[in-house]
C-alpha positions in Angstrom: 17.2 -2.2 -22.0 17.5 -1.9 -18.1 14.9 -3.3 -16.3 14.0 -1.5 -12.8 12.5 -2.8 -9.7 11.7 -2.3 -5.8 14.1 -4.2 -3.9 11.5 -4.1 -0.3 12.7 -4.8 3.4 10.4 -6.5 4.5 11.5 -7.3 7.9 11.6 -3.4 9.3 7.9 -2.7 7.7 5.8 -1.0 10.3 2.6 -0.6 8.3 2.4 3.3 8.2 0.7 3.3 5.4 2.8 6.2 3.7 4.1 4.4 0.5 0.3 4.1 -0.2 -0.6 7.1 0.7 1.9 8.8 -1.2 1.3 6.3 -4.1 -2.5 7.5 -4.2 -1.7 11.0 -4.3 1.1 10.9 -6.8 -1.4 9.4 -9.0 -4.6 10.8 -8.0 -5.9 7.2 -7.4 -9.8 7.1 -6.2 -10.9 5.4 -3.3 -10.6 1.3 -3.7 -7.3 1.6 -6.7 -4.2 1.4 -5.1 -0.6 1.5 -6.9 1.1 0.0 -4.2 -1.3 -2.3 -0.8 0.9 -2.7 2.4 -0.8 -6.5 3.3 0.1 -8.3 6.4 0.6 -11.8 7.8 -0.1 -12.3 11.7 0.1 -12.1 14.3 0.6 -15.4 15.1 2.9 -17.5 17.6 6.2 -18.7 17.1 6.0 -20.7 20.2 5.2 -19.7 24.1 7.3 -16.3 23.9 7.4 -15.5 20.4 5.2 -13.8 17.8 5.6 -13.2 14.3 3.9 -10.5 12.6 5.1 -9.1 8.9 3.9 -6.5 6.9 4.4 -6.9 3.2 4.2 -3.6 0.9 3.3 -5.1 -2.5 2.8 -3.5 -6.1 -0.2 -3.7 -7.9 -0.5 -3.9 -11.2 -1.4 -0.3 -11.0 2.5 0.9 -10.2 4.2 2.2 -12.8 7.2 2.7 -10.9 6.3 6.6 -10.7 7.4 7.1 -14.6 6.7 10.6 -14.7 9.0 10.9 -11.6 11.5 8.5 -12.7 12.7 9.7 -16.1 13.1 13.0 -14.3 15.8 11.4 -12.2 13.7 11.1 -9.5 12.7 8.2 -7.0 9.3 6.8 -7.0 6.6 8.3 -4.5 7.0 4.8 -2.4 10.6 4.6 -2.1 10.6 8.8 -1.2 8.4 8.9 1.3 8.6 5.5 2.8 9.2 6.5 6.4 10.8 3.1 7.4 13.4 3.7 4.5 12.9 0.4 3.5 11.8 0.4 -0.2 14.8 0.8 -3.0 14.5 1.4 -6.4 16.9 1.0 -8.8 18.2 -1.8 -11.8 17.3 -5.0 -11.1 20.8 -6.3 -11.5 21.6 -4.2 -8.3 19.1 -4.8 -6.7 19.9 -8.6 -6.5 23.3 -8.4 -5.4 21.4 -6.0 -2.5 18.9 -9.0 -2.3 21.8 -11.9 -1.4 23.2 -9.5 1.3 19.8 -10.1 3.4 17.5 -12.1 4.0 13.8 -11.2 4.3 13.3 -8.7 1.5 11.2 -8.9 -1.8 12.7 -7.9 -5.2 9.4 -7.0 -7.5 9.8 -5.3 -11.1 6.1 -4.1 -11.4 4.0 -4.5 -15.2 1.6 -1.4 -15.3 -1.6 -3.1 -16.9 -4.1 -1.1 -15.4 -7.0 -2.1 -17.7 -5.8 -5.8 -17.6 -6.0 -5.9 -13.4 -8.9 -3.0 -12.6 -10.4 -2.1 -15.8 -11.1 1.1 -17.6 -9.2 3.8 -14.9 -11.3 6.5 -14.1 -10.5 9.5 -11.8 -13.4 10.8 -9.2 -13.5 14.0 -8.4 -15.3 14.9 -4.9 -17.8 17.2 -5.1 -17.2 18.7 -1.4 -13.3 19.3 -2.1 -11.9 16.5 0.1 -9.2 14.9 -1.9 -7.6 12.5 0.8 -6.4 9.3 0.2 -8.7 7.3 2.7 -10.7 4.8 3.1 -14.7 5.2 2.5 -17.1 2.6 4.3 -20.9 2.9 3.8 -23.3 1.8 7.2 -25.0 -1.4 6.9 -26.5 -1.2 10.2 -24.6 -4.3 11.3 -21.3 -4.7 12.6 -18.8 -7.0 14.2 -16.2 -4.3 14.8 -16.4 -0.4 14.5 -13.6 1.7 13.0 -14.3 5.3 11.9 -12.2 8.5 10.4 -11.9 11.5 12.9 -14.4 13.6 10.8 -17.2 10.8 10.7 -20.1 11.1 12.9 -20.6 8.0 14.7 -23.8 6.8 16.7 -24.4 3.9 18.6 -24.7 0.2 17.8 -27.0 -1.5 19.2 -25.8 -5.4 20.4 -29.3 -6.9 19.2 -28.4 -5.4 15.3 -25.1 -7.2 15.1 -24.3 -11.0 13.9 -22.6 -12.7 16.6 
C-alpha cells in the first residue's frame, strides 16, 4: 500500500493562516481542534543585520489528509488553498526525491488518532449562526497585551489591573 504525505516548504511560509483555516472548515473543527497549527520560531538575530523568523505549518494528529477529498481525486484542503503554494501532497516516495532537491522543507505522513491526541471529538454548533473558524478569548480583567476580532466590543484597560 502507498503511503501519502505533505512534503511542506517551509522557507516561503508567510503565516496566513489559510491551511488552517481551510483545515477547520473542511472538517467543521470547533474552536481550540485544529487539523493542521501554522507554529513559528522567531524572530531572533542572526547577527548585527540579519534575522531569522520561520513559520512552520505542522499536522496534528487531527489531519486525516482530507480522506473524503482525497479518494475523490482531490487535494487536501491545506495543500488547495495554501496561498503561498507551498504544501504538496502526494506518495511519500515522491515526495522524498522532491525533499533532496531543497533544503528547508518538512516531509510529514500524518496518523489520524483523534481520540488518542484530543479525546472524544465533538462538533459545537453556535447558537447565534456564526460558523467562522476563529479564535475565542474570554476577559479576565487582566492583560499584558490586547488583541481583539473586528466584531468584538472592546473597552478600556486600565494600567493599575494589569500584571507588570
Amino acid at each position: 500500500m502507498t503511503a501519502y504525505g505533505l512534503l511542506i516548504d517551509y522557507e516561503y511560509c508567510t503565516n496566513c493562516g489559510s491551511c488552517e483555516v481551510t483545515c477547520k472548515e473542511e472538517h467543521d473543527y470547533p474552536v481550540g481542534k485544529w487539523g493542521i497549527r501554522v507554529l513559528g520560531d522567531g524572530p531572533w538575530a542572526i547577527d548585527e543585520d540579519n534575522w531569522n523568523w520561520n513559520w512552520y505549518p505542522l499536522p496534528t494528529d487531527l489531519c486525516d489528509l482530507c480522506a473524503e477529498r482525497t479518494a475523490k481525486g482531490r487535494e487536501p484542503a491545506c495543500v488547495h488553498h495554501c496561498l503561498a503554494n507551498i504544501i504538496s501532497y502526494g506518495p511519500v516516495e515522491e515526495l522524498a526525491k522532491q525533499l533532496a532537491e531543497k533544503p528547508k522543507q518538512l516531509l510529514i505522513v500524518p496518523q489520524f488518532m483523534p481520540r488518542v491526541a484530543k479525546g472524544p471529538f465533538v462538533p459545537q454548533e453556535r447558537d447565534d449562526g456564526h460558523r467562522a473558524a476563529h479564535i475565542e478569548v474570554k476577559g479576565t480583567g487582566k492583560a499584558a497585551f490586547g488583541a481583539h476580532r473586528h466584531d468584538s466590543r472592546v473597552g478600556e484597560i486600565d494600567e493599575t489591573d494589569l500584571d507588570l
